[in-house]
C-alpha positions, 0 to 999 in steps of 0.5 A: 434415633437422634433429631437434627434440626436447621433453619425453616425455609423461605417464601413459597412462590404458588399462593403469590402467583395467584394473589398477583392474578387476583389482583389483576383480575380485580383491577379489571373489574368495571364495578364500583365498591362502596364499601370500607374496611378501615382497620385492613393489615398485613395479618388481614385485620378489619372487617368491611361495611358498606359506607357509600350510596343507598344502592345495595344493602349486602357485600361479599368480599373475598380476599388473598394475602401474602403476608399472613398466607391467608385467605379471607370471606367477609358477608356483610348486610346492612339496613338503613334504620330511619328510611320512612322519615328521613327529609332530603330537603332539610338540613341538618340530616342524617342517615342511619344504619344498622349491619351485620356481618359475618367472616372466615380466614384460613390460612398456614401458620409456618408460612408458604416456604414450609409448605412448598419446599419442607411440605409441612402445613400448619393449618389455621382459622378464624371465624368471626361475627360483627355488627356496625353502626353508622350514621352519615351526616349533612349540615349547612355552613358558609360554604354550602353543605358540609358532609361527615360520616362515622362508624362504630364496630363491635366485632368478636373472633375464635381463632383454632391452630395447631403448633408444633413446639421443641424444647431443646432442653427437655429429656429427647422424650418430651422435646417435641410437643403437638399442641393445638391453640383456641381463643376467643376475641373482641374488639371495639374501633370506631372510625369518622371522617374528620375532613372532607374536601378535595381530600378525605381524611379518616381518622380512628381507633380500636381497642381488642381483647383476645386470647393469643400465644407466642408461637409467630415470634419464636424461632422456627427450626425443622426437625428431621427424624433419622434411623441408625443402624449397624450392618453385619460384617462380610464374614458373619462378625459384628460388623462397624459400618453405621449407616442413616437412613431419613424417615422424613427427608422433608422434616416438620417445622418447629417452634423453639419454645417456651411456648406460652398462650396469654391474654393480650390488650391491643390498642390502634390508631388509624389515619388514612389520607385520600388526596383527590390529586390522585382521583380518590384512586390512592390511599395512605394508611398509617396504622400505630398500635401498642400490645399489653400484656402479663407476660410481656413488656409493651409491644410497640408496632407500626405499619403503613399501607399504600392502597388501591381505590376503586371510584366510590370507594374511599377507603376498601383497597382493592390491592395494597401493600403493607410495611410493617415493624412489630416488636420495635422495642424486642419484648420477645427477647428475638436472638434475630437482628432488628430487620430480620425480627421487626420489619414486614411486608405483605401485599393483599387483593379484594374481590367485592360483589355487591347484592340487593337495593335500598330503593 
């Protein structure tokens, strides 16, 4: 038995279709979602609160994405803390909330090329718990009434995949190895509306602790198991015709390794321009961040996301679109060309529903 192994395959075409109907489906939708999510990313990071009027107290919010091939569930309640002693009529005021909420993200971690076209599937999920706190401000200036708003989120995940791994140097034995990954994370972001004008301007940062591993930036081969073997000859000798036969035409696909798992400390910054030339409507997110770990030099990112509002909405995307460079400094150590290694695209859709009343 011997193992040949190539290049894993492309994009897969059946989770952008139906990302591309959900995303026409929500810009059909006539409602208006005032909700947040101010930490969204190509690898659907963030999790979303309520942030608008006092006219609902939960969220439901479901979204697709192709980017990280996932798909995501987010329920959020909220309850407003100071409601029997709040005075509209004074100034300064503030409103104060409390929420919690709850999310799930599943997805492939080989990306949709291996699972349509080599039919491997390597699953992943993510479940995750937060808790929010926000305060909404109103003061007198000479202008009239100035208006802010801040929230501070404290957010935990545990994360479960299963990896393959193939080590090209080790006895034909033990190259191949199945390995499954669990860690835990936390993480901290606040985020405050720094101006409030014609345009909004949001500006914030997270900082996370979590437990990951190497196994996105390794390379990606796919391994086909053969079977050889010799035929009899026509006259009952020993024959010297060899021939091959596939177990597996499709293969699986494999991550060249060392495989490591590691903890890892990220920073990010986020900054997020909502120009009222364009109605509230469109959003533009900058998104800076800096990994540090043991095992690895600083990891620098960038990312930036043009996002599509809904009125009220001064921050959700409904539909956006990410580009992002990781690893601009190649800590990985990627044989890969700096555009094949570091840039990324993604494009995600949110459906929200929104229950309940404060009044």
């Amino acid at each position: 038995m011997f193992h040949s192994y190539s290049a894993a395959g492309g994009p897969g075409l059946l989770l952008a279709l139906a990302v591309i109907l959900a995303l026409v489906l929500s810009l059909l939708l006539p409602m208006v979602v005032p909700a947040q999510d101010y930490f969204a990313d190509r690898n659907s990071t963030g999790t979303p609160i309520l942030f608008g009027k006092d006219t609902h107290t939960a969220l439901f919010a479901c979204s697709g994405s192709i980017g990280d091939n996932s798909i995501k569930a987010n329920f959020f309640k909220q309850y407003w803390l100071n409601a029997a002693t709040y005075k509209p009529e004074r100034l300064p005021r503030g409103k104060n909330y409390l929420g919690w909420g709850l999310s799930g993200k599943a997805g492939t971690v080989n990306g949709l090329g291996t699972l349509f076209s080599y039919g491997d599937f390597s699953p992943t999920f993510t479940s995750g718990a937060y808790l929010a706190y926000s305060r909404k401000t109103w003061k007198p200036s000479g202008d009239g009434t100035v208006y802010g708003n801040w929230a501070l989120i404290l957010s935990s995940t545990y994360t479960t995949c299963y990896y393959n791994i193939y080590y090209p140097r080790a006895t034909f034995r033990r190259q191949l190895v199945d390995t499954f990954f669990n860690g835990f994370g936390v993480s901290l972001s606040f985020v405050d509306c720094i101006y409030k004008g014609n345009d909004d301007i949001y500006a914030g940062a997270s900082v996370s602790v979590r437990r990951q591993s190497n196994y996105p930036f390794l390379t990606k081969v796919t391994i086909h198991n053969d079977t050889a073997y010799t035929t009899s000859g026509s006259n009952g000798s020993s024959g010297t015709t060899r021939t091959v036969t596939y177990i597996n035409s499709n293969g699986d696909t494999y991550g060249v390794g060392p495989y490591v798992q590691y903890t890892d400390v990220s920073i990010r910054f986020n900054f997020t321009w909502v120009p009222a030339v364009l109605e509230h409507n469109l959003a533009f997110i900058v998104y800076p961040s800096i990994d540090l770990s043991q095992p690895y030099t600083p990891v620098y990112n960038a990312g930036a996301s043009i996002a599509l509002l809904k009125t009220g909405s001064p921050s959700t995307p409904l539909a956006a679109l990410f580009f992002e460079l990781d690893d601009v400094g190649n800590a990985y150590g990627s044989t890969y060309t700096f555009a094949k290694r570091s840039f990324r695209a993604g494009i995600s859709t949110t459906l929200n529903i929104l229950t309940g009343s404060m009044k």
